[in-house]
N, CA, C, O and CB atoms as a CASP TS submission, in Angstrom:
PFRMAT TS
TARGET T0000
AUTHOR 0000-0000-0000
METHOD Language model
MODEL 1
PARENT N/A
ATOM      1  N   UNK     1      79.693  65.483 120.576  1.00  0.00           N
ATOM      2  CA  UNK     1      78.318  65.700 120.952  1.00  0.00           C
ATOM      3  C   UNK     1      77.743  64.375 121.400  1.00  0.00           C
ATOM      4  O   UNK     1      77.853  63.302 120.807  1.00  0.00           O
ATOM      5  CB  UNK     1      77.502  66.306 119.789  1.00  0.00           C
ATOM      6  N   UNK     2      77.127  64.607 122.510  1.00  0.00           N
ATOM      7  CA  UNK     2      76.519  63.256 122.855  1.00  0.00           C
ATOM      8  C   UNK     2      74.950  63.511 122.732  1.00  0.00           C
ATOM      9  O   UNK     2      74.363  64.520 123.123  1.00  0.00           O
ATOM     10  CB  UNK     2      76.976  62.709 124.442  1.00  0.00           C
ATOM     11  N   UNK     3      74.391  62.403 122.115  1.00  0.00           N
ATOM     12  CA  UNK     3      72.612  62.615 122.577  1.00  0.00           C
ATOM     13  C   UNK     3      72.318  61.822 123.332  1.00  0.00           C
ATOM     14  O   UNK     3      73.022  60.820 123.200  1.00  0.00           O
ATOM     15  CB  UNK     3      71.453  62.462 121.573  1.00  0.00           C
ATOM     16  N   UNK     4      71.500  61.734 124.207  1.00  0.00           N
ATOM     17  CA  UNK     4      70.874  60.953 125.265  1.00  0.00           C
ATOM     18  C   UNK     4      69.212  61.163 125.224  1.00  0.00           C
ATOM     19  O   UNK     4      68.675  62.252 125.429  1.00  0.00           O
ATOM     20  CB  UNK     4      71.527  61.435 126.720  1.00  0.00           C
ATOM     21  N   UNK     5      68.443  59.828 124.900  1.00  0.00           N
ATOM     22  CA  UNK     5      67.273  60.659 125.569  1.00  0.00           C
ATOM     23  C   UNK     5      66.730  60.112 126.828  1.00  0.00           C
ATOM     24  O   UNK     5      67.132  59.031 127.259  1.00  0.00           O
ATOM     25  CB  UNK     5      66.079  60.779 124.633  1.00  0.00           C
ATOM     26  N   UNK     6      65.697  60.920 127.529  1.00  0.00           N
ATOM     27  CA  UNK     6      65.689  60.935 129.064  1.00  0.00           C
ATOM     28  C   UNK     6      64.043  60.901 128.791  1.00  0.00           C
ATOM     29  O   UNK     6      63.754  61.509 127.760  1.00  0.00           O
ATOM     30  CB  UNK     6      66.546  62.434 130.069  1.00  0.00           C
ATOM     31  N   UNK     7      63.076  60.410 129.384  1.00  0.00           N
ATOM     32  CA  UNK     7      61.507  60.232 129.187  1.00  0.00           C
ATOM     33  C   UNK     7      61.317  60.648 130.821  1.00  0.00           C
ATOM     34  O   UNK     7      61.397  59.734 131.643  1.00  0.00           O
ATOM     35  CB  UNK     7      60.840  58.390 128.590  1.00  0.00           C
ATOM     36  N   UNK     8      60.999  62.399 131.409  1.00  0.00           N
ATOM     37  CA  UNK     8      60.292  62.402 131.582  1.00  0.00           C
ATOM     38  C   UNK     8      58.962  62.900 131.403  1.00  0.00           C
ATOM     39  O   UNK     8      58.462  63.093 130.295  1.00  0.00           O
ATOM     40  CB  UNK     8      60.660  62.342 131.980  1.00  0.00           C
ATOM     41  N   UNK     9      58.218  63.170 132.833  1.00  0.00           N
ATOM     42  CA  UNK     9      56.802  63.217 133.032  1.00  0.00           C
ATOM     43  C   UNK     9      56.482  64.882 133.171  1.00  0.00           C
ATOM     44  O   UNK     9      57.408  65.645 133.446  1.00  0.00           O
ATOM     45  CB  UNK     9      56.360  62.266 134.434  1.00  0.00           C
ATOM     46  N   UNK    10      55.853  65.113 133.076  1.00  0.00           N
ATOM     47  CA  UNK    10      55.575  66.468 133.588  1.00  0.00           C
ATOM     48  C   UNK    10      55.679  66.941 134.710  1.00  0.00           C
ATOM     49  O   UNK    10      55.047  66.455 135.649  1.00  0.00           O
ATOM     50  CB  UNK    10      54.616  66.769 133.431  1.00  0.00           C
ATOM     51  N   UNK    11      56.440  67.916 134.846  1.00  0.00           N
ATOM     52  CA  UNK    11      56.905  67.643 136.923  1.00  0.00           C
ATOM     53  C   UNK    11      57.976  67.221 137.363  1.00  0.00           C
ATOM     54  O   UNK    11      58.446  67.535 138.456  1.00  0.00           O
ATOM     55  CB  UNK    11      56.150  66.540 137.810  1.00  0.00           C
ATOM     56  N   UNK    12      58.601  66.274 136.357  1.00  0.00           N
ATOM     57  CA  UNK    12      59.558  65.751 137.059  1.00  0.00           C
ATOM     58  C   UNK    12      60.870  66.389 137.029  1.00  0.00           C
ATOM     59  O   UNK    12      61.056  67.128 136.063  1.00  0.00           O
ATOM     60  CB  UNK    12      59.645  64.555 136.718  1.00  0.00           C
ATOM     61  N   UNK    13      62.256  66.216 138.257  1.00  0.00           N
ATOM     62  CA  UNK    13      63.432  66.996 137.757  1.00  0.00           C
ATOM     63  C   UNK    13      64.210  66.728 136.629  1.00  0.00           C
ATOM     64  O   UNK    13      63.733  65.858 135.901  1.00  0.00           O
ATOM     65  CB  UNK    13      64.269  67.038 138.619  1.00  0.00           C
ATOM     66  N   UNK    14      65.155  67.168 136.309  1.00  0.00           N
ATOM     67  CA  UNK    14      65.647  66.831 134.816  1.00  0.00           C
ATOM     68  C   UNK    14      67.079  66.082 136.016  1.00  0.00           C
ATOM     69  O   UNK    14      67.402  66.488 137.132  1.00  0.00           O
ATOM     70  CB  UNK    14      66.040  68.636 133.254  1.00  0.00           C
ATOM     71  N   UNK    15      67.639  64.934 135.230  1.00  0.00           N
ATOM     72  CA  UNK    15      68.718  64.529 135.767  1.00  0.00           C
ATOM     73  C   UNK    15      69.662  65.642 136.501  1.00  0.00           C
ATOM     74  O   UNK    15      69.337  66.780 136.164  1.00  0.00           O
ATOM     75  CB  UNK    15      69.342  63.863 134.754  1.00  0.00           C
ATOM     76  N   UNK    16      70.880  65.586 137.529  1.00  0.00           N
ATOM     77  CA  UNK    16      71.574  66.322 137.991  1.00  0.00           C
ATOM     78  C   UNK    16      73.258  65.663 137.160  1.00  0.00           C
ATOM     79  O   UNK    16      73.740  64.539 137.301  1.00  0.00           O
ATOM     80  CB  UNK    16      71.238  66.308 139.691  1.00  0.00           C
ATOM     81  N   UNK    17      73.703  66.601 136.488  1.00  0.00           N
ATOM     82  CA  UNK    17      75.249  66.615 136.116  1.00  0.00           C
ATOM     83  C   UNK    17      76.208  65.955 136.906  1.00  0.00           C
ATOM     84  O   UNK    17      75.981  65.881 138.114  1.00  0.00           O
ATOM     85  CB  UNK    17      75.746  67.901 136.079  1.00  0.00           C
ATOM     86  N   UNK    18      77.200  65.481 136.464  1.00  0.00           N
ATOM     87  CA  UNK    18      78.277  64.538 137.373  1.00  0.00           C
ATOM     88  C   UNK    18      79.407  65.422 136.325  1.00  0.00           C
ATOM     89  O   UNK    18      79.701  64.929 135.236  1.00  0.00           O
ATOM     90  CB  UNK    18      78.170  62.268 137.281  1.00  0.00           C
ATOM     91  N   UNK    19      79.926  66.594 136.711  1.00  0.00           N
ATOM     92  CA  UNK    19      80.935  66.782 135.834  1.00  0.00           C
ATOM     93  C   UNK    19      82.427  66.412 136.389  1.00  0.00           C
ATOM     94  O   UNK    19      82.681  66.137 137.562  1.00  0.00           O
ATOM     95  CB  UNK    19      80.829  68.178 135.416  1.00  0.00           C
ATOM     96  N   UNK    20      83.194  66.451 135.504  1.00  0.00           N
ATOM     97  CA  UNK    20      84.442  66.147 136.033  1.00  0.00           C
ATOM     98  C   UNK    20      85.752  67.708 136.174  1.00  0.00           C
ATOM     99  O   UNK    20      85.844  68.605 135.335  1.00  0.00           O
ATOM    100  CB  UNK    20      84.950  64.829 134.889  1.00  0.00           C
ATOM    101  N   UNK    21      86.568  67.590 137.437  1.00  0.00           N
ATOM    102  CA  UNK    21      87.069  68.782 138.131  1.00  0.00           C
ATOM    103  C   UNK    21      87.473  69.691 136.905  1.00  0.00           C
ATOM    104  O   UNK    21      88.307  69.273 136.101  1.00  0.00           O
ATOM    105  CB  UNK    21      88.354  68.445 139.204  1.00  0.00           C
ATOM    106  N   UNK    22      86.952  70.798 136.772  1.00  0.00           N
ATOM    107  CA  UNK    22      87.744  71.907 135.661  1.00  0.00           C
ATOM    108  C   UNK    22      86.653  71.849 134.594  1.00  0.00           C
ATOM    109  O   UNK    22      86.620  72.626 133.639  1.00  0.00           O
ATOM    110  CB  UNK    22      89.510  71.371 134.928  1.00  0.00           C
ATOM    111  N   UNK    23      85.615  70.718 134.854  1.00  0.00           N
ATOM    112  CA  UNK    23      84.221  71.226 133.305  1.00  0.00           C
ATOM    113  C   UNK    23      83.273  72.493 133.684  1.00  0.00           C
ATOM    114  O   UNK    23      82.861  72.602 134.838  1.00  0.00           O
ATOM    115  CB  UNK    23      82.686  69.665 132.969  1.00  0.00           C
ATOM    116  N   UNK    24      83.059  73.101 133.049  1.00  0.00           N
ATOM    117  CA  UNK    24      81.847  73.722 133.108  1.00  0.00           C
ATOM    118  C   UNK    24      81.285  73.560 132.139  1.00  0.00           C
ATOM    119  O   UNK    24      81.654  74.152 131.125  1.00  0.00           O
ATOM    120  CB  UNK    24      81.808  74.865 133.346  1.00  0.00           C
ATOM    121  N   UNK    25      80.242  72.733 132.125  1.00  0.00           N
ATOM    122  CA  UNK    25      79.180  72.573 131.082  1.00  0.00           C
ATOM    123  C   UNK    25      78.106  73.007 131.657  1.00  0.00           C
ATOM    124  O   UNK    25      77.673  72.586 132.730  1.00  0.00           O
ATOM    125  CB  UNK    25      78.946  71.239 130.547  1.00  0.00           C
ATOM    126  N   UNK    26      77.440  74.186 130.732  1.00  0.00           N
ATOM    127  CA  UNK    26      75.891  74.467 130.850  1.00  0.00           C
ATOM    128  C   UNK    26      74.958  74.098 130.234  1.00  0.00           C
ATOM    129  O   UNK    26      74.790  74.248 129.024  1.00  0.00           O
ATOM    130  CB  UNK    26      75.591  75.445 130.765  1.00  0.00           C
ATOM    131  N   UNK    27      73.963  73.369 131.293  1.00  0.00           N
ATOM    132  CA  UNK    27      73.320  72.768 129.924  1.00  0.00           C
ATOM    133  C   UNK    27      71.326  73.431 129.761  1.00  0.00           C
ATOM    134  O   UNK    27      70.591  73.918 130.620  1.00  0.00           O
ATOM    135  CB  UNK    27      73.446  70.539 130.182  1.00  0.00           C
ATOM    136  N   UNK    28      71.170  73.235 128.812  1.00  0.00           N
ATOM    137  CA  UNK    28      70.184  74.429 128.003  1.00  0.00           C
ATOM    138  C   UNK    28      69.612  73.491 127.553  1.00  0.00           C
ATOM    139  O   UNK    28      70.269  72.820 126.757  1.00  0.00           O
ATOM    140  CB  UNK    28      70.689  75.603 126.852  1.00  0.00           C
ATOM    141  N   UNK    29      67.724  72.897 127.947  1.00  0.00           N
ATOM    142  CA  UNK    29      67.202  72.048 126.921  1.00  0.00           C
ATOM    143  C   UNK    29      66.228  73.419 126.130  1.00  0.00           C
ATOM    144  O   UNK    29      65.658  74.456 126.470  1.00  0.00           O
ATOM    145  CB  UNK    29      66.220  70.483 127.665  1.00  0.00           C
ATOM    146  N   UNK    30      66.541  72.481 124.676  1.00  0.00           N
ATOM    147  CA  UNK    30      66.591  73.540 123.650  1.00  0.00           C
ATOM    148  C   UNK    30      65.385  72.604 122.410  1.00  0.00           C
ATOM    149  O   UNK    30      65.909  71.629 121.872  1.00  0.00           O
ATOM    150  CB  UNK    30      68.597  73.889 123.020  1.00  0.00           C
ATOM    151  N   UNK    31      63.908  72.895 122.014  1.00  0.00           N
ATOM    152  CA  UNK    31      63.855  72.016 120.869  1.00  0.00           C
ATOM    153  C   UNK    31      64.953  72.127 120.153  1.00  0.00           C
ATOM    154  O   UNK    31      65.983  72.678 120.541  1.00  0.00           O
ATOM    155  CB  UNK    31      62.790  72.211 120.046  1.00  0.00           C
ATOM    156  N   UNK    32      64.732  71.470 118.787  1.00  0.00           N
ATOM    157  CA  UNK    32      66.077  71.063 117.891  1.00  0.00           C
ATOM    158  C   UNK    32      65.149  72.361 116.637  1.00  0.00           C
ATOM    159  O   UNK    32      65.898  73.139 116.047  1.00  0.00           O
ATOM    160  CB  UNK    32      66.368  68.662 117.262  1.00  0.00           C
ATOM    161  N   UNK    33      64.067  72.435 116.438  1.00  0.00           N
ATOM    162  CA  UNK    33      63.651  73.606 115.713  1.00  0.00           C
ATOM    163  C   UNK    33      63.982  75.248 115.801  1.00  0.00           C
ATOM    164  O   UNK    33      63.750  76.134 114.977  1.00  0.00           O
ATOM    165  CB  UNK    33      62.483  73.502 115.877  1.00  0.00           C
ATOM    166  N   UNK    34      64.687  75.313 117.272  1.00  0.00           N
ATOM    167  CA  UNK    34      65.581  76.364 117.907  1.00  0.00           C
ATOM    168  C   UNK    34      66.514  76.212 118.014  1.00  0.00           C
ATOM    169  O   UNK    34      67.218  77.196 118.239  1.00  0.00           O
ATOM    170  CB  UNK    34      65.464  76.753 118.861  1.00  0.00           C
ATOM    171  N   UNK    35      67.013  75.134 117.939  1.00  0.00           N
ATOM    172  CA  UNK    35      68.517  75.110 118.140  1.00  0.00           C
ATOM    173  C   UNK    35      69.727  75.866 117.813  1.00  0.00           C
ATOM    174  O   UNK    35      70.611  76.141 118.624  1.00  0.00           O
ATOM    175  CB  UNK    35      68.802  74.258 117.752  1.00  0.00           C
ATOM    176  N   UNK    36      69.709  76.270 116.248  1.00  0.00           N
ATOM    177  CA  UNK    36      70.638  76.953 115.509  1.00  0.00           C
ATOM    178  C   UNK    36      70.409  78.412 116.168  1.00  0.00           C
ATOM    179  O   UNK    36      71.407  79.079 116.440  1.00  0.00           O
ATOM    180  CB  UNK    36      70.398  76.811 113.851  1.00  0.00           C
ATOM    181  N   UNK    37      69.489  78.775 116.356  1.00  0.00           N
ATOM    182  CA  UNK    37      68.960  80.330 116.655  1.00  0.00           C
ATOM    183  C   UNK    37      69.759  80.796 117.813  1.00  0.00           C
ATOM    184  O   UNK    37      70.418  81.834 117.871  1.00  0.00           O
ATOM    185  CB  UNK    37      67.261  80.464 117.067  1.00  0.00           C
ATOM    186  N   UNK    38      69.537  79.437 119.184  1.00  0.00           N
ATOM    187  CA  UNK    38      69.895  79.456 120.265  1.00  0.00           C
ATOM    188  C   UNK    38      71.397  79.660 120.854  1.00  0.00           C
ATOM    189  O   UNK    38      71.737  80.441 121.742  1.00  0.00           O
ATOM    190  CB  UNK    38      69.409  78.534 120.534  1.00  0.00           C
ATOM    191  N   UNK    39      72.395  78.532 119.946  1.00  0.00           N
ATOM    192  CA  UNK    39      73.217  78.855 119.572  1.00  0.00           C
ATOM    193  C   UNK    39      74.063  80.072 119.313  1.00  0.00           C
ATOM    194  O   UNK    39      75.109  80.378 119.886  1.00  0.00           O
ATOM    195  CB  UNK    39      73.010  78.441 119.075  1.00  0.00           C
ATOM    196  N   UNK    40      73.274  80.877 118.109  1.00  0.00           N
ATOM    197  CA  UNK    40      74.343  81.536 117.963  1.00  0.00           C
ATOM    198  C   UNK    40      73.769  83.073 118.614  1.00  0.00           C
ATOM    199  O   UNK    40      74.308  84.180 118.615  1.00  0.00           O
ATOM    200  CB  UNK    40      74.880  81.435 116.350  1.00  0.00           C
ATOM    201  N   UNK    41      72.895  82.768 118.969  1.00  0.00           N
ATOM    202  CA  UNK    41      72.869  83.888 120.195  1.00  0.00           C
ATOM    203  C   UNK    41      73.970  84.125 121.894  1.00  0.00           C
ATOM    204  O   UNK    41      74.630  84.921 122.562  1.00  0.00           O
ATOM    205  CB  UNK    41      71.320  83.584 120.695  1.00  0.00           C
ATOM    206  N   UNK    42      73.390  82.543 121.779  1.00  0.00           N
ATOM    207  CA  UNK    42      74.793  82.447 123.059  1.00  0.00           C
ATOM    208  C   UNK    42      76.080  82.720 122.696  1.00  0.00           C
ATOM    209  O   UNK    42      76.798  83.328 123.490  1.00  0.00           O
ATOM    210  CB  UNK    42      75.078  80.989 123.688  1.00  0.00           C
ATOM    211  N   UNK    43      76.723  82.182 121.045  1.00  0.00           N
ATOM    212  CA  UNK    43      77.938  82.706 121.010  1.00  0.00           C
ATOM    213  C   UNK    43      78.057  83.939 121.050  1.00  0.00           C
ATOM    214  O   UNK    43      79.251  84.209 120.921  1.00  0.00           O
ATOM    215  CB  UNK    43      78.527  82.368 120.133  1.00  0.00           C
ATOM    216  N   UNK    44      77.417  84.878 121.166  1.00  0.00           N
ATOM    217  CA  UNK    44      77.334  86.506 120.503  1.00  0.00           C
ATOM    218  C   UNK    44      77.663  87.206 122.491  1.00  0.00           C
ATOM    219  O   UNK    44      77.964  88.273 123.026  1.00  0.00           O
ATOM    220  CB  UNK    44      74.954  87.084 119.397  1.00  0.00           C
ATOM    221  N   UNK    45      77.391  85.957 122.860  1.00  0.00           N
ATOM    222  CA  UNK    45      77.694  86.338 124.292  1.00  0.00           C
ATOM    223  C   UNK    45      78.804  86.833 124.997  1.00  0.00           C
ATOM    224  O   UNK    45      79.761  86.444 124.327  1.00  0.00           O
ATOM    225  CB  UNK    45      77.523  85.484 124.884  1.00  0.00           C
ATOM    226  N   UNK    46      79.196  87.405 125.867  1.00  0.00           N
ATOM    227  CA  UNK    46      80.651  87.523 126.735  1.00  0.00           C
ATOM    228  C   UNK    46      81.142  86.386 127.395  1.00  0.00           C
ATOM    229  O   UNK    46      80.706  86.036 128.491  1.00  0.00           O
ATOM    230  CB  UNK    46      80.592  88.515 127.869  1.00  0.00           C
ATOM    231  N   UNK    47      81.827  85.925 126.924  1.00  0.00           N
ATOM    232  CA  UNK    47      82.553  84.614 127.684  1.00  0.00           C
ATOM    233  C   UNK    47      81.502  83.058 127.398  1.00  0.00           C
ATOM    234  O   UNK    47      81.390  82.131 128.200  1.00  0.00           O
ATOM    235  CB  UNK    47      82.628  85.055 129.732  1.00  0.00           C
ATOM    236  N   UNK    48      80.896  83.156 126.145  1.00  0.00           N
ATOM    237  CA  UNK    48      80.159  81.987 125.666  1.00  0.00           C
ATOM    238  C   UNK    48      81.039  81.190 124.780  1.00  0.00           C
ATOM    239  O   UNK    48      81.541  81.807 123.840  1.00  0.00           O
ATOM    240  CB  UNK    48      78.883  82.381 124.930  1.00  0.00           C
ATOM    241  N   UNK    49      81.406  79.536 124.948  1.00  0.00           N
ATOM    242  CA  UNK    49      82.014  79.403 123.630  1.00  0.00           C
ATOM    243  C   UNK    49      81.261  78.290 123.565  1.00  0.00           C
ATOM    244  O   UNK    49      80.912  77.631 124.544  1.00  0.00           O
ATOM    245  CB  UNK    49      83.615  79.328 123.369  1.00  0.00           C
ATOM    246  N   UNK    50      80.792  77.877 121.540  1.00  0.00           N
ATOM    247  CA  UNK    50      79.906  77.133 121.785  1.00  0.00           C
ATOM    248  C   UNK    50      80.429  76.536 121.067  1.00  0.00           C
ATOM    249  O   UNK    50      81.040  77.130 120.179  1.00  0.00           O
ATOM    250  CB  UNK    50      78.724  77.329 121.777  1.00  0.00           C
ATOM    251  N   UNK    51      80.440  75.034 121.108  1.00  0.00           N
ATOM    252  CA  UNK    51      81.379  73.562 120.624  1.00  0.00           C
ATOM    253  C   UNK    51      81.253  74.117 118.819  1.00  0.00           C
ATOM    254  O   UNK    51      80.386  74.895 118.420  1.00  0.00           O
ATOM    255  CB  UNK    51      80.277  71.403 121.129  1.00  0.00           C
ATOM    256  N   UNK    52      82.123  73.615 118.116  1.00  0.00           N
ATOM    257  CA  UNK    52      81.881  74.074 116.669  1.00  0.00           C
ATOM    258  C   UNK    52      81.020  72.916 116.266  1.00  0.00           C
ATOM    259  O   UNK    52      79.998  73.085 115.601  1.00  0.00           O
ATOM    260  CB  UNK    52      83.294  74.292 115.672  1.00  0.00           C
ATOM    261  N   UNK    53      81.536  71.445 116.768  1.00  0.00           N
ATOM    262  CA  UNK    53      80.984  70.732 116.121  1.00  0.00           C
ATOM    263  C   UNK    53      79.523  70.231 116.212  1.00  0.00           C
ATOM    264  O   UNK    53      78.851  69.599 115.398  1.00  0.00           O
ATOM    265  CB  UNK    53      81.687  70.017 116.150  1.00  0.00           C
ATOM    266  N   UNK    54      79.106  70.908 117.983  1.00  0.00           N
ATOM    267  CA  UNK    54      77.579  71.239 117.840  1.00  0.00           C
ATOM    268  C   UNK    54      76.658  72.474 117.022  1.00  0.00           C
ATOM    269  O   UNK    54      75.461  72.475 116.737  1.00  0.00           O
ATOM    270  CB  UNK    54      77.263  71.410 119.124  1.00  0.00           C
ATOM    271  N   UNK    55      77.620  73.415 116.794  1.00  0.00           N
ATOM    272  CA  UNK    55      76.920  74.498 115.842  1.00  0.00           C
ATOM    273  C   UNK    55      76.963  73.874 114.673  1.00  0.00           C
ATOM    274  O   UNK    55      75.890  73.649 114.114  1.00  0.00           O
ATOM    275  CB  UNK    55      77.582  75.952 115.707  1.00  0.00           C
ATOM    276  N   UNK    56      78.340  73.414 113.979  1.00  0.00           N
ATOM    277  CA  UNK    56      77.869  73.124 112.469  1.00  0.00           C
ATOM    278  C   UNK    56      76.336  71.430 112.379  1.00  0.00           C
ATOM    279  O   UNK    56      75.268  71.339 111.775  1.00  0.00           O
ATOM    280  CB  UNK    56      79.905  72.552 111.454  1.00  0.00           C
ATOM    281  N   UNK    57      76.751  70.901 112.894  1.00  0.00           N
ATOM    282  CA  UNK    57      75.110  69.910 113.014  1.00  0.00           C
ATOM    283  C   UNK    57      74.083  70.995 113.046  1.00  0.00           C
ATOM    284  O   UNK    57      73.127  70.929 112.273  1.00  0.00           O
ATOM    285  CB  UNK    57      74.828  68.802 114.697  1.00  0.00           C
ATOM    286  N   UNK    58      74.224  72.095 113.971  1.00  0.00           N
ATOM    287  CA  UNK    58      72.721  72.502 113.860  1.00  0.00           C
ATOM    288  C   UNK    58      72.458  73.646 113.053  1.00  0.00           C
ATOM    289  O   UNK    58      71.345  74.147 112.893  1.00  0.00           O
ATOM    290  CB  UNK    58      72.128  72.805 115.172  1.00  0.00           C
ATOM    291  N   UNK    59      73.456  74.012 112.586  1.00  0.00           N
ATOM    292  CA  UNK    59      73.180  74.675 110.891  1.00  0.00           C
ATOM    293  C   UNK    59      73.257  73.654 109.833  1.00  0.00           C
ATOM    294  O   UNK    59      73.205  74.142 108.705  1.00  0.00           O
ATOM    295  CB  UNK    59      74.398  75.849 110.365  1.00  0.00           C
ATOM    296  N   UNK    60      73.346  72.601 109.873  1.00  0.00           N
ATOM    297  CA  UNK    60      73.272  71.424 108.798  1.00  0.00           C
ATOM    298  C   UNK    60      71.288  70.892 108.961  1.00  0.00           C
ATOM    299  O   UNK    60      70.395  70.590 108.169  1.00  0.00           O
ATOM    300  CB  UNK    60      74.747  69.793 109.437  1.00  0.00           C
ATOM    301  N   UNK    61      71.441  71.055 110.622  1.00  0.00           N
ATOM    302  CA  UNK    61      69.793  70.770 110.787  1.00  0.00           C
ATOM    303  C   UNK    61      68.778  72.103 110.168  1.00  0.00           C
ATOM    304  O   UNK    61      67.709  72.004 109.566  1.00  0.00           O
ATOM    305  CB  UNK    61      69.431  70.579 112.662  1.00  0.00           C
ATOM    306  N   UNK    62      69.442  73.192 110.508  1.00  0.00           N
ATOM    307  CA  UNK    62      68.705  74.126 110.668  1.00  0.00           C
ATOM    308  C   UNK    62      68.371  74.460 109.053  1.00  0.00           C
ATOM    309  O   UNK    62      67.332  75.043 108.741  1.00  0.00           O
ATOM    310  CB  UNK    62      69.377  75.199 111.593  1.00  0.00           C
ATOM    311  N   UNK    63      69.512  73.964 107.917  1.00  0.00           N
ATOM    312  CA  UNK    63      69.420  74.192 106.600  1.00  0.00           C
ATOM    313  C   UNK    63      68.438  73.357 106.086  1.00  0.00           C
ATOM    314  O   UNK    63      67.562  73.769 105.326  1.00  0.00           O
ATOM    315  CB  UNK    63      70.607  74.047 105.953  1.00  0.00           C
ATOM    316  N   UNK    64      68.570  71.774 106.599  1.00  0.00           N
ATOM    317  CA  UNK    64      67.864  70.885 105.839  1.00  0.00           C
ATOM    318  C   UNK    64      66.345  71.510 106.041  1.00  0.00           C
ATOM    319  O   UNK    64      65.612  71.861 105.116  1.00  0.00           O
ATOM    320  CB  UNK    64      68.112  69.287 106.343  1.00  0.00           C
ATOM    321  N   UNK    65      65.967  71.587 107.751  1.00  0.00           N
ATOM    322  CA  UNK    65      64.435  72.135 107.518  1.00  0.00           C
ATOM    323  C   UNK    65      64.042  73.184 106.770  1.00  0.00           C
ATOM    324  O   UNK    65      62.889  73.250 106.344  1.00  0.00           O
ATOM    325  CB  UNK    65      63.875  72.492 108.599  1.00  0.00           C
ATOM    326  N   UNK    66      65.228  74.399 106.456  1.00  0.00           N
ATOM    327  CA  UNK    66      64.779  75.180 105.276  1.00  0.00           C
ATOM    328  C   UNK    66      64.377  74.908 103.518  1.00  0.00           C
ATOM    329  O   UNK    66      63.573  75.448 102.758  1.00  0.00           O
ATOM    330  CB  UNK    66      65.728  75.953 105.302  1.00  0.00           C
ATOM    331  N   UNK    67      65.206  73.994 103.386  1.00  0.00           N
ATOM    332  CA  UNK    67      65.677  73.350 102.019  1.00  0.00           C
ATOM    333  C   UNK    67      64.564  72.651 101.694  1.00  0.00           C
ATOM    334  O   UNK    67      64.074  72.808 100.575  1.00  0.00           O
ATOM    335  CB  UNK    67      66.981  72.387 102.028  1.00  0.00           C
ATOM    336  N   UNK    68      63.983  71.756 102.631  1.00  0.00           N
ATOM    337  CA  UNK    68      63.108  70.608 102.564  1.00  0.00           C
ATOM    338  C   UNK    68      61.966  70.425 104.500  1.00  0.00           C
ATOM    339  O   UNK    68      62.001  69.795 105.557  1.00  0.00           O
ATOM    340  CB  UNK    68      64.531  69.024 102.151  1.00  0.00           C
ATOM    341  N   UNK    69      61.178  71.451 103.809  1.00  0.00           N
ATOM    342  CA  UNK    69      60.007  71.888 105.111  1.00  0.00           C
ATOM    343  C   UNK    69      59.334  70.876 105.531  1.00  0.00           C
ATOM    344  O   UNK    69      59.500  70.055 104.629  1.00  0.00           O
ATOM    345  CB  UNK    69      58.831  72.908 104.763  1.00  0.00           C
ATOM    346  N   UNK    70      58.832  70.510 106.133  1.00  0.00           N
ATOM    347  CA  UNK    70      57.462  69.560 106.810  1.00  0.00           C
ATOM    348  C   UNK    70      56.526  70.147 106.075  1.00  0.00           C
ATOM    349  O   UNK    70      56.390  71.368 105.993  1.00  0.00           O
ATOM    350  CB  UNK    70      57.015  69.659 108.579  1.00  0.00           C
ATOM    351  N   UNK    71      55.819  69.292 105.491  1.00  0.00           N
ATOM    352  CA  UNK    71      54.731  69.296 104.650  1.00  0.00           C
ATOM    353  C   UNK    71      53.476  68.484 105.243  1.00  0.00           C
ATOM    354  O   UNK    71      52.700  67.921 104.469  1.00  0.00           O
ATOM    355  CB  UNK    71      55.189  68.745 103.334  1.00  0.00           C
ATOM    356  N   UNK    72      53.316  68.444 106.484  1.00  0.00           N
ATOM    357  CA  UNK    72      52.460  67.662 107.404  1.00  0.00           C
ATOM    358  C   UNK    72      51.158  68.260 107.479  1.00  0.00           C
ATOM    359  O   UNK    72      50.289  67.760 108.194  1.00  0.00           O
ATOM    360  CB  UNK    72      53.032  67.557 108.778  1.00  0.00           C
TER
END
């Protein structure tokens, strides 16, 4: 999993992909408060496969905010 962050503006395009011959990566900006949800909806998909080691992070994320809420 890679994170990157990218600052833009409102309006602006989101970077364009440079993949390499034979990737298909789709990419989905997702808050991280959806993430887990998002996930495993797409896996439930036909021909979706979604990295394991990005699902288990975001059921590790998705637990901690249950376990221990924002209290803000």
């Amino acid at each position: 999993m890679v994170t990157i962050e990218v600052n833009l503006k409102e309006g602006d395009e989101e970077p364009e992909q440079h993949l390499d011959d034979g990737e298909h990566i789709e990419r989905r900006v997702v808050p991280l408060s959806e993430l887990y949800d998002t996930l495993t909806a797409l896996s439930k998909e036909k021909d979706k496969i979604v990295d394991a080691r990005l699902y288990h992070w975001a059921l590790g994320l998705h637990w901690s905010q249950r376990i221990f809420p924002n209290k803000d």
